[in-house]
N, C-alpha and C positions, 0 to 999 in steps of 0.2 A: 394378467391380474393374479395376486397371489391368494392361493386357496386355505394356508393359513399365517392368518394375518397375528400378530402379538400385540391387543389391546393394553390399555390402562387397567383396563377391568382384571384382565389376566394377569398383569402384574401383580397387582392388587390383593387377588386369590393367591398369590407365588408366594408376598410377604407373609398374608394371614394364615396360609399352610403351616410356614417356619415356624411364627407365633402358638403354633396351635399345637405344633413339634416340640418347642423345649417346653411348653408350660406343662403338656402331657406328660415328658419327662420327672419335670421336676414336682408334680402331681403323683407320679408313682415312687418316686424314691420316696416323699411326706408318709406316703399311706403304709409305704413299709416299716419303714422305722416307726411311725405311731403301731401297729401293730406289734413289733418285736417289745417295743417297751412295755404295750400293753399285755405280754404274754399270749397273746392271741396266736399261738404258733399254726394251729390251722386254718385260722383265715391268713396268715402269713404266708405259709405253706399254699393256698389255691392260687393267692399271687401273685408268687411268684409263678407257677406254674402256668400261669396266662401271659405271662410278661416271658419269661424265658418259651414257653411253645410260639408265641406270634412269631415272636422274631427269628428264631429256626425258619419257620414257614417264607414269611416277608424275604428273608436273607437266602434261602432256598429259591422262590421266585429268582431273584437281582441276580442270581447267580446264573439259574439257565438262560434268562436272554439275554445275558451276556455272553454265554457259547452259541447261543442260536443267529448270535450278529460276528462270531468269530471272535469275541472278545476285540470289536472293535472299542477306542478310548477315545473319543475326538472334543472332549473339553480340558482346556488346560489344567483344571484339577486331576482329571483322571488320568492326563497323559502323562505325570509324576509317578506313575505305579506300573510296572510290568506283573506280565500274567501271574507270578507268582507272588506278589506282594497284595493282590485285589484278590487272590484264593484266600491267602493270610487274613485278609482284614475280610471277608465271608465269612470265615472260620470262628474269628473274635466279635461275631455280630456287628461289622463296622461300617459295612459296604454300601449300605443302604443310605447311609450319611452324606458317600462319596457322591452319589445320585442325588442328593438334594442340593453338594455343594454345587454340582456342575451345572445345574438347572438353576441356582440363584447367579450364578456366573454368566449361564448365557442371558440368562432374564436381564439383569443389570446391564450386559451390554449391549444387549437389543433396546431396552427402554432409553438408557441414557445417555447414548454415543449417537442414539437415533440411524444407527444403520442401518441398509438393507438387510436382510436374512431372505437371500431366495430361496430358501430349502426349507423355509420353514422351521430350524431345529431347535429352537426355545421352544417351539410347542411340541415338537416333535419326544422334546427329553421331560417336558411338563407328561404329555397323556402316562406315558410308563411308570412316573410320580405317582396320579392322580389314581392309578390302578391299584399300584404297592398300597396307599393309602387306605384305600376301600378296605382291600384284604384284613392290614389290621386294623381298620375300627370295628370287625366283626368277628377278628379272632383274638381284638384285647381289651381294646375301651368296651367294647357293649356285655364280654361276659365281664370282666373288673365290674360295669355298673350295676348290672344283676348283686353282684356279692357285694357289693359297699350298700343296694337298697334292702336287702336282705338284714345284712347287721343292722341298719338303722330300725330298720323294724323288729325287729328281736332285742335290740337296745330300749324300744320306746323312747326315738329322738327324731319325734316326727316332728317339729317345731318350723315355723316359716322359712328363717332362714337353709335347714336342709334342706326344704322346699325347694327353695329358688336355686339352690346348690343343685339340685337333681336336673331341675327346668334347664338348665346350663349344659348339664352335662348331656340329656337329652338331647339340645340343638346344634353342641358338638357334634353328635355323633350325625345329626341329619344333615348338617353345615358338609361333613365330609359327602355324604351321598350325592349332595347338591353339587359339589364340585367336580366329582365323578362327574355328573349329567354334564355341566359344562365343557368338559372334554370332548363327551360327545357330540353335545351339539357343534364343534368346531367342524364336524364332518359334512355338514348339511349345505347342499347348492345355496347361493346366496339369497333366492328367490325363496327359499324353507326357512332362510333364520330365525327362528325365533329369541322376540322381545325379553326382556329381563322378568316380567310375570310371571312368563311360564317357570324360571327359577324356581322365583316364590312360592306358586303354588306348589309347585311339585317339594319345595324344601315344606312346606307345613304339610303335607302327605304325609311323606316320612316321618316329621315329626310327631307325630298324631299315633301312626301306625307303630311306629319305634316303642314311644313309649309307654304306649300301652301294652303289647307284649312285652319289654322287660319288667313292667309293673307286673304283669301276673305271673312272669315267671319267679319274680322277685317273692313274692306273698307266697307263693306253692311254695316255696325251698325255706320260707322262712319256720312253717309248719312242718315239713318233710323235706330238710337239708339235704338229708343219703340220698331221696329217693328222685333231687332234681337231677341229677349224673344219670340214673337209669331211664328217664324222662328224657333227656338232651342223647344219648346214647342210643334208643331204640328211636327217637323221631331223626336223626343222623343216620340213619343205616337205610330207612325209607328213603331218605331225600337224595341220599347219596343213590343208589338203585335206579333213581327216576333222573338223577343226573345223564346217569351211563345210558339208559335207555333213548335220552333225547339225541345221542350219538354226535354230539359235536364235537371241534377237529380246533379247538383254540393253542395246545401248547405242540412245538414240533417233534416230541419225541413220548414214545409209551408210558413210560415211565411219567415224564410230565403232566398229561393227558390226564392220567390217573390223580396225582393230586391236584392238580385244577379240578376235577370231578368233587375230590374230598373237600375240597373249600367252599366250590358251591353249595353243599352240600350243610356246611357250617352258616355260609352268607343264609340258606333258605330256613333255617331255624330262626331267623330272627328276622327276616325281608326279602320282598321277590327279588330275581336278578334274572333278566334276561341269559337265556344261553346259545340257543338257534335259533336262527332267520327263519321265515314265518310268519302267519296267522297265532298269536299266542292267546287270544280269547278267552277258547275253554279252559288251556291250560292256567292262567290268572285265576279264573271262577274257581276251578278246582282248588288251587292253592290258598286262598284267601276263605274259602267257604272251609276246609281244612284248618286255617288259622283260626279262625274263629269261633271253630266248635272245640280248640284243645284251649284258647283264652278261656270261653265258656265253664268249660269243667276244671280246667284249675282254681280259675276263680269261685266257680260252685264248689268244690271242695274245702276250700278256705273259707268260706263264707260257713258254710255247715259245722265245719270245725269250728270258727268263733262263736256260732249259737249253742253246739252241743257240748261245746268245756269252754265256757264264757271265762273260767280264770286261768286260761291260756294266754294268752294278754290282755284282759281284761278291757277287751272293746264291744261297745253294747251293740246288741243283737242288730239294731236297726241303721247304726253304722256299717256295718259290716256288709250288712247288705247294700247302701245305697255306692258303698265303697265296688265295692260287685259290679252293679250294673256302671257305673258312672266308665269304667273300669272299657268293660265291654262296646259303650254308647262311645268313646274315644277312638277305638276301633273302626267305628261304622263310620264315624266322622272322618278319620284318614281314606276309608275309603271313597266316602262322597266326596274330599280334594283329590285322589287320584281319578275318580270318575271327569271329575271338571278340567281335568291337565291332557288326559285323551279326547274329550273334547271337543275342547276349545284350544290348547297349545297345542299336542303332539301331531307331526306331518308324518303321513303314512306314503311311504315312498314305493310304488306298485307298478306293475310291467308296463302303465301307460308311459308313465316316464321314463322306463329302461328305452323303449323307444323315442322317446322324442330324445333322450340324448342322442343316443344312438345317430340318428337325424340330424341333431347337432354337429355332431361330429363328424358326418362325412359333409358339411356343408363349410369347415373348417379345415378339411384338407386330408384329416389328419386320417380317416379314412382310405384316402385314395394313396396315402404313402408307402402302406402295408401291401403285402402280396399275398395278403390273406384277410376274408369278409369275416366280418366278426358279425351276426345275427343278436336278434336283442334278447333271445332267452340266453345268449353264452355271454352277455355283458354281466361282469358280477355288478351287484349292488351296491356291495360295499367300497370300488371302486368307483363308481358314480358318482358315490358319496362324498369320495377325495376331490373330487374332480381331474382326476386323471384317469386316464385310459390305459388298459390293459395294454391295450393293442402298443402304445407309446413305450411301453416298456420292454415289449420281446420285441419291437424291431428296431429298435434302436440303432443298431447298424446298417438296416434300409436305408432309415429316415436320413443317417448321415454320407450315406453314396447317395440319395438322389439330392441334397442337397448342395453338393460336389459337383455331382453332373451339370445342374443346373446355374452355376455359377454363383449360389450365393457366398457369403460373408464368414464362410465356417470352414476356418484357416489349418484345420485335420478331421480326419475323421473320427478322433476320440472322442469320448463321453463323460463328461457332462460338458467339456471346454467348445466354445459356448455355452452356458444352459439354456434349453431349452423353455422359453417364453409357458408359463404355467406349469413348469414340473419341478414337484415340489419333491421332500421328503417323507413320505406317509407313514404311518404307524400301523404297520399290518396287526398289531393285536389289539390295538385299540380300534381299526378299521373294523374287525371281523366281530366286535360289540358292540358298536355304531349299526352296522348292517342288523344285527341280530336286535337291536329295540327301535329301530326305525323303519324295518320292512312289517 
């Protein structure tokens, strides 16, 4: 049975990524050029600065797991490029594109040709999407929306319509988070899947939580512009610290390690993200009880600023306040939806199950073909998760001499020729994030 399977749903999410890609696009070139006509060179100037830093970072990611797979190419758009022409197009911010062509390419031919994919590799080339993703709605759409709700409020063009503009660009950015979670959830034994709900709730979490922290960080900068960079800068250097501290092992080289640290570090300014496998409880309590006493005082700051120099923007005292609390009361509400998503949706996958696979599995054979026990505290989790076995992929040349010996149907000994009935392609770096929010 195949452990991952490429729904309608999934396509679905594959098209409205695109969709969600060139609009972005053509959304930042608008806001540029409105800004350069309107002489606004240092809102021009911040940016750009967020539009060129994401995609350095984004294009820095695509880059190393591309050396960390060998600079393997295996979709016909990418197998148009040798090693030196996919450096080139890195270099010129392009590479990122090639990964979305290749992912609409396999998605297409997996939906439309209606063919097998035993290896699972439309979704295999979707999770690595789905991550690049994340990265930037958190190091370009969410500070972009900060500075575009900022100028609105310093403009006084707080009118419905930018309203509904904002509500948009809000559920953008949670719409992305959401499709993160999807990814993950692809990990999950079939007996865990969770229903389309838990999406939902978990997308109005986000939402809720999102953006209310950009609103307050929006309304701080719009009274103390300088002082939101030393505000984002010393709460960065915390986050970052507590990154390093929780000592996780996600990118395969030092260097990498370190900026995956630096990104979280960015993602925790503006939303939690799982990082190690675990109990993360207190850690959640801590971080969210944190979030909510710097919403607290930004927002109490601004609020005392608009009582104490009311012709600052000339909003009455008893707005400001209800704008305050209402502000703050969004907050508690993201978290009473993330409360209801753990729950009631989220499965917590725990050493009773390490064992009953475990148990599964030598009841399947697959056990007895190894020449080595594998005990259920050495079964990773995150393998579980795939539903593939560790064990299936270091002995692999066992499994094909006893299968030899035995007489059956597997016409060499090489690998994958047969493939092997449930082994898939797995995404070890999206596995080892799957592991880390479902343990």
């Amino acid at each position: 049975m195949d452990v991952f399977n490429y729904s309608c749903l999934d396509f679905l999410f594959t098209c409205l990524g695109l969709v969600f890609l060139l609009l972005d696009i053509g959304l930042d070139i608008f806001a540029a050029v409105s800004f350069y006509q309107e002489k606004a060179y240092v809102s021009l100037g911040i940016l750009l600065l967020f539009l060129l830093g994401s995609s350095v970072l984004v294009q820095t990611y695509s880059w190393l797991w591309y050396s960390y797979e060998d600079f393997k190419r295996e979709t016909k758009v990418e197998s148009f490029l040798n090693l030196s022409q996919l450096r080139l197009l890195h270099w010129l911010q392009l590479g990122i594109y090639f990964r979305h062509a290749g992912v609409l390419e396999m998605s297409l031919r997996t939906f439309f040709t209606k063919c097998h994919d035993p290896e699972g590799f439309a979704v295999f080339l979707s999770h690595d999407l789905s991550l690049l993703r994340l990265v930037e709605t958190f190091s370009e759409s969410t500070p972009q929306l900060v500075l575009m709700l900022t100028i609105i409020l310093q403009r006084h063009q707080l009118d419905p319509v930018t309203v509904s503009k904002a509500v948009g660009s809000f559920s953008a950015v949670a719409f992305s988070v959401t499709t993160y979670h999807r990814s993950l959830r692809s990990f999950l034994p079939d007996k865990e899947n969770q229903q389309i709900t838990s999406s939902v709730v978990y997308f109005f979490s986000y939402l809720f939580l999102i953006s209310s922290r950009v609103t307050a960080l929006a309304l701080f900068a719009s009274v103390l512009p300088c002082f939101i960079f030393t505000h984002f800068f010393c709460s960065w250097l915390v986050l970052v610290f507590f990154a390093w501290r929780s000592k996780g092992d996600f990118m395969e080289s030092p260097g990498g390690e370190w900026l995956y640290r630096a990104t979280v570090g960015l993602i925790w300014y503006f939303a939690w993200f799982n990082v190690v496998k675990g109990r993360t409880r207190y850690k959640l309590l801590l971080y969210h009880l944190y979030m909510l006493a710097d919403i607290s005082i930004v927002c109490g700051y601004w609020c005392w600023k608009m009582c104490t120099e009311p012709s600052y923007f000339e909003i009455p005292h008893l707005y400001a306040i209800i704008a305050s609390v209402s502000i703050v009361a969004v907050y508690i509400l993201g978290l009473l939806f993330k409360i209801m998503y753990y729950k009631f949706c989220h499965p917590n996958l725990g050493k009773n199950q390490l064992k009953e696979v475990k148990t599964n599995m030598s009841q399947t054979g697959v056990g007895l073909t190894t020449s080595k026990s594998v005990s259920g505290d050495e079964v990773d989790l995150a393998v579980i998760m795939s539903g593939v076995s560790e064990a299936t992929y270091d002995f692999v040349p066992q499994i094909n001499i006893l299968r030899e010996q035995s007489d059956t149907d597997v016409t060499d000994g090489s690998w994958p020729s047969p493939p092997a009935p449930g082994i898939q392609r797995c995404n070890k770096r999206m596995r080892k994030l799957a592991e880390n929010f479902y343990s």
